[in-house]
C-alpha positions as CSV (number, residue, x, y, z in Angstrom):
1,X,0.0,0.0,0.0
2,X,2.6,2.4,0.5
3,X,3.9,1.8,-3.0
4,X,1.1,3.0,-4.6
5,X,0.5,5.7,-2.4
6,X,4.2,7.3,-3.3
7,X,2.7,5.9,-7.0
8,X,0.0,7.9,-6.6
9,X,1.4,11.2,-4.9
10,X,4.0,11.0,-8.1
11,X,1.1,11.2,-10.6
12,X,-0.4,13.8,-8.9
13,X,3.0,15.9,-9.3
14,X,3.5,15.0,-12.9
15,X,-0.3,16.1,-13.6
16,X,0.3,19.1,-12.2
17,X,3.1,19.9,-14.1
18,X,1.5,19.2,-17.0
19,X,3.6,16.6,-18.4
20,X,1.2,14.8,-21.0
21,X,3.4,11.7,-22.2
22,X,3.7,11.0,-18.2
23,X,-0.1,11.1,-17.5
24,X,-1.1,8.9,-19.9
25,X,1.1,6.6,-18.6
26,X,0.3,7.1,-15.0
27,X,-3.5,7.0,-16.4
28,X,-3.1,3.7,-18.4
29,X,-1.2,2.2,-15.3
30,X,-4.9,3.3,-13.2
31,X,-7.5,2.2,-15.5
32,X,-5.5,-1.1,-15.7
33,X,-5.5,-1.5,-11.8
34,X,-9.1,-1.1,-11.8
35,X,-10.0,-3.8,-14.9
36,X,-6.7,-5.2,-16.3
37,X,-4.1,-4.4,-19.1
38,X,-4.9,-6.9,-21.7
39,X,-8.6,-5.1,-22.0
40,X,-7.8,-1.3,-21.8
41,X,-7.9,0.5,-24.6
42,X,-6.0,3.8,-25.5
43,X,-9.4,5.6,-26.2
44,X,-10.1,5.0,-22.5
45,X,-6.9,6.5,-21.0
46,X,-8.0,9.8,-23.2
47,X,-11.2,10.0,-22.4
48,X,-10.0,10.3,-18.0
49,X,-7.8,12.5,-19.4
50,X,-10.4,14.4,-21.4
51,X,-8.1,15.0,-23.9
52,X,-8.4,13.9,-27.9
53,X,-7.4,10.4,-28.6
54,X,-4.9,11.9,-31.7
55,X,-2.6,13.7,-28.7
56,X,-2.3,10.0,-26.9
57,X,-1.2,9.2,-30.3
58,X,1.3,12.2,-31.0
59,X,2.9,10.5,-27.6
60,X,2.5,6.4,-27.9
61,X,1.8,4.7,-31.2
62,X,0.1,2.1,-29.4
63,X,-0.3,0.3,-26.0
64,X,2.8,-1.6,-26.2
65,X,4.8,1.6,-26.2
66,X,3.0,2.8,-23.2
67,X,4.0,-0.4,-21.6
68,X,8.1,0.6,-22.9
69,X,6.9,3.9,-21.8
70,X,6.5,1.6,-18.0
71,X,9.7,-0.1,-18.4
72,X,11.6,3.1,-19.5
73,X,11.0,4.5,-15.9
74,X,12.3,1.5,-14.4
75,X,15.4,2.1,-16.3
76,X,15.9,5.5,-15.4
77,X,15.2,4.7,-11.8
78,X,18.1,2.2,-12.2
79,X,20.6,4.7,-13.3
80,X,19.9,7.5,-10.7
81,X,23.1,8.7,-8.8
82,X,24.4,6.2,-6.6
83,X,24.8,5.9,-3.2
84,X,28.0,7.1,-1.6
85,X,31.0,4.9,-1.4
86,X,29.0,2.9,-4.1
87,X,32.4,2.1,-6.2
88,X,34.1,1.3,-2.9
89,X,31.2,-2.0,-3.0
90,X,32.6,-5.2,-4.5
91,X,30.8,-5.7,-8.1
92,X,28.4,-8.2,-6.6
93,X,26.5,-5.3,-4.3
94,X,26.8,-3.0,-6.6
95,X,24.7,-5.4,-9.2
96,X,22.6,-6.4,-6.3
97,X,21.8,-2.7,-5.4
98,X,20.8,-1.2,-8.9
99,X,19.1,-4.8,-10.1
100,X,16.8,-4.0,-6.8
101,X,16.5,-0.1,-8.5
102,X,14.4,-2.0,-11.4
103,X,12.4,-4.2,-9.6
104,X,11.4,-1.4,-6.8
105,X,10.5,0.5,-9.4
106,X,8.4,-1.2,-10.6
107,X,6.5,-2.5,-7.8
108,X,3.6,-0.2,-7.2
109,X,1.8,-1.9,-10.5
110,X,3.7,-5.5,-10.3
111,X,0.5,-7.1,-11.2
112,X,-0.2,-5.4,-14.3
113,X,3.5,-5.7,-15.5
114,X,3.0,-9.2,-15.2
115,X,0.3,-8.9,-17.5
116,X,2.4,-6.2,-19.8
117,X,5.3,-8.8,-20.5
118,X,2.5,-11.8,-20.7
119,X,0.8,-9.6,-23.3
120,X,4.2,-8.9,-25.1
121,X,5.1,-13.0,-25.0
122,X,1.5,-13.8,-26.6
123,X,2.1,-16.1,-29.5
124,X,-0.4,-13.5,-31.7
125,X,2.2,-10.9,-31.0
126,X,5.7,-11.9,-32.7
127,X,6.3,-8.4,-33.7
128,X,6.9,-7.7,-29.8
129,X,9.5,-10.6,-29.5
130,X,12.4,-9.1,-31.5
131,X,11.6,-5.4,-29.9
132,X,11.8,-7.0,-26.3
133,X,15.3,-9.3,-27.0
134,X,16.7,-6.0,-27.9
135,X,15.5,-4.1,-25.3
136,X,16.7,-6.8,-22.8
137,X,20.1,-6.5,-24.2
138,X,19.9,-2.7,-23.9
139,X,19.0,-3.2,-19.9
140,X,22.0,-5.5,-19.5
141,X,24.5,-3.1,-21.5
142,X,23.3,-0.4,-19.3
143,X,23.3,-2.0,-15.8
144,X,27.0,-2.8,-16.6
145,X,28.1,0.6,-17.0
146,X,26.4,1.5,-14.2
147,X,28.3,-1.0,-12.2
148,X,31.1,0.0,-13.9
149,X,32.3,-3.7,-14.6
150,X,34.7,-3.2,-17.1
151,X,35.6,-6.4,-18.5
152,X,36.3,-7.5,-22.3
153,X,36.6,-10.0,-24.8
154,X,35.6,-13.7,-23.5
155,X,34.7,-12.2,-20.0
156,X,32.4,-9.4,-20.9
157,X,30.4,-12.4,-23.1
158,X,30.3,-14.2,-20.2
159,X,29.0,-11.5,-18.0
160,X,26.5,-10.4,-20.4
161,X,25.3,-13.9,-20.6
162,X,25.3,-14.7,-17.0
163,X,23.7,-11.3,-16.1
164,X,21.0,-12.2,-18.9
165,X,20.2,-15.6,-17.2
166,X,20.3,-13.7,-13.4
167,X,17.2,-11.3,-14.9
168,X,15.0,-13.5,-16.0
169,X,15.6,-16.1,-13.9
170,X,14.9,-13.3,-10.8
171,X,11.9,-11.9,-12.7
172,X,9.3,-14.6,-12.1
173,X,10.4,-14.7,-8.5
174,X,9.5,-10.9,-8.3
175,X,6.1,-11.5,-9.7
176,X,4.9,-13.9,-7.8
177,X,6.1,-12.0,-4.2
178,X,4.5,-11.2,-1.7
179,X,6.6,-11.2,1.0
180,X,7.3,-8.6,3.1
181,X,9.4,-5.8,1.8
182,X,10.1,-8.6,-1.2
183,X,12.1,-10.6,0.6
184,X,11.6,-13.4,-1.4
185,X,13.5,-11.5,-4.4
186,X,16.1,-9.8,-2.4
187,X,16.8,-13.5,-1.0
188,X,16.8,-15.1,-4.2
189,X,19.0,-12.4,-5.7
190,X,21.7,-12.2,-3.2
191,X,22.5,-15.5,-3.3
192,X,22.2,-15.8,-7.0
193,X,24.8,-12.9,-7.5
194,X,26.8,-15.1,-4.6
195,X,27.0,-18.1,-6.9
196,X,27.9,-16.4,-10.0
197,X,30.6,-14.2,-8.1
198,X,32.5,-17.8,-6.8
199,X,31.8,-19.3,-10.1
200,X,33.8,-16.8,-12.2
201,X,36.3,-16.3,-9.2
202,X,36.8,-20.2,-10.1
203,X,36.8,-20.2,-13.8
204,X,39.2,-17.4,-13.7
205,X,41.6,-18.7,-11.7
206,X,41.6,-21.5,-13.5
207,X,42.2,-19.9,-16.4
208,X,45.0,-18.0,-15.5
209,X,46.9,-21.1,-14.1
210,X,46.4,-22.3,-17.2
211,X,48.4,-19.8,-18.5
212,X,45.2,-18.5,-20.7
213,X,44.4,-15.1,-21.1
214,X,41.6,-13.7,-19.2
215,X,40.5,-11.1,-21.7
């Protein structure tokens, strides 16, 4: 409940200021709390906002780009400014920190992103498959660099890979949570991240006694 209230008290301030593109967002995430996401309809979202159906359009092309629109915010709210000391943290809490950004973020409508990425995923919707891959890859690249892991070659493949797996393996854990303060996820992703970290410690150091580049 307090997740959607902040939700809530953040629409309010984006109304007031005006910011279109933002309401109908905050407006389509509403009217799909009150029925569902599959059924709402763009024509809806205008008419709460009392606003012509061709300015939803001059904004989202469709409902599958309000949805981006949705996981757009969870990527900025990954790549706010850190903490202090957060390079100081060992890559592993640092990963752990901003992977929790993205799922906090997203939160105060976890039901109906559920039913966004199901909606994506329907077999009548191929067109969505490519754009999502893409966009997946885009979230990985950029929770990297926010992380600052700087590795190349054979490594970097291996991170992008591993950090892949680590997301979507952690998402349907976040969905179905409802333990307090998400628990459940926080659990799962610590020691996940705690896994992977001894894992690549090992292959590494094998590596290197091998007398094989790590690069």
């Amino acid at each position: 409940m307090a997740a959607k209230d902040q939700s809530r008290k953040k629409t309010t301030k984006r109304a007031k200021a005006g910011d279109l593109p933002a309401r109908i967002l905050d407006t389509a995430l509403e009217l799909a709390e009150e029925t569902a996401w599959a059924p709402l309809k763009l024509s809806e979202v205008a008419a709460r906002l009392e606003v012509p159906l061709a300015q939803v359009l001059a904004h989202y092309r469709d409902k599958d780009a309000v949805a981006n629109a949705w996981f757009g915010r969870a990527l900025a709210a990954m790549l706010e400014a850190p903490p202090a000391h957060f390079a100081d943290l060992p890559a592993k809490e640092r990963l752990y920190l901003l992977f929790l950004r993205w799922f906090d973020a997203l939160t105060p409508h976890r039901e109906v992103t559920g039913q966004m990425l199901r909606e994506k995923l329907h077999p009548a919707h191929p067109h969505h498959w490519v754009p999502m891959i893409f966009n997946l890859s885009r979230t990985i690249q950029w929770l990297r660099d926010a992380a600052g892991l700087e590795a190349r070659g054979r490594r970097r493949q291996m991170e992008e890979v591993g950090l892949t797996a680590l997301f979507l393996a952690t998402l349907p854990v976040w969905l179905a949570d409802d333990s307090p303060d998400q628990a459940r996820t926080r659990d799962f992703l610590r020691a996940r991240l705690d896994q992977a970290d001894r894992a690549m410690a090992r292959l590494w150091a094998a590596r290197k006694d091998g007398g094989e580049e790590a690069s």
